[in-house]
N, C-alpha and C positions, 0 to 999 in steps of 0.2 A: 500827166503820167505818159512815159514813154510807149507806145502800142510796140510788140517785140511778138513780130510775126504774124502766121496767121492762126487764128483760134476758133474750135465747133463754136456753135452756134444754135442750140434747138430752144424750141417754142413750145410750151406746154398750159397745164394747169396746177393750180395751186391746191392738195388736196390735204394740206394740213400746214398749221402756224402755232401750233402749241409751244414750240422751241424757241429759247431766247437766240436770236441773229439767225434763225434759222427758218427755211420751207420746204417742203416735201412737194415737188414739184414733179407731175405724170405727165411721160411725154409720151402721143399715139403717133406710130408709126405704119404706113399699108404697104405687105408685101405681097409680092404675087406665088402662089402655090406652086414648085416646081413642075406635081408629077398632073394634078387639077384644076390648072391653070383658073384658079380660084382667089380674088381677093380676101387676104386675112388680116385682123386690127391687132398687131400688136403694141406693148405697150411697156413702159419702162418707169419706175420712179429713182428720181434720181434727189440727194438734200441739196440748197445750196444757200447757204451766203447770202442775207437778206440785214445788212449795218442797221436800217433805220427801222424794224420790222416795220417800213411801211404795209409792206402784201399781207391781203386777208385769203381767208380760202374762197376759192371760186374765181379767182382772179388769172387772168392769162397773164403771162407773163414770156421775155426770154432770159435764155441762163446762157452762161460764156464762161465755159472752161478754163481752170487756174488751177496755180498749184494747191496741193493738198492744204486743206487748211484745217482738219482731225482726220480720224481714223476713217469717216467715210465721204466726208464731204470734199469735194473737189469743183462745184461749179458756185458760180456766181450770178446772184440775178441782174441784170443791165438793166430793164428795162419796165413796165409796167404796158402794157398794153392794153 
């Protein structure tokens, strides 16, 4: 397959694989407090794109953004970590 640019890239966990070719993947992010200059965990779950359901939950994983493939899903799991 052709690689066609460059593509996000996050690393999260697997926190659900009930879905067929699908995972529910949370990705933890740390910002810093503008006015409290306070570390805060945020957090995002995003579906994506799992062909062989190898991933179970609990499993780390990276996902790498593509094109839509339904209504919510737009990333892809690459990798198994």
């Amino acid at each position: 397959m052709r690689e066609r640019g460059h593509r996000k890239i996050q690393t999260g966990v697997v926190v659900s694989d009930k879905m067929d070719k699908t995972v529910v993947v949370k990705v933890d992010r740390i910002i810093k407090h503008p006015v409290y200059n306070k570390y805060i965990k945020r957090s995002a779950k995003y579906k994506a794109h799992d062909e062989e359901n190898r991933c179970k939950t609990g499993d780390r994983v990276q996902i790498t953004a593509s094109r839509p493939l339904s209504k919510d899903k737009c990333w892809k799991v690459s990798q198994i970590i």
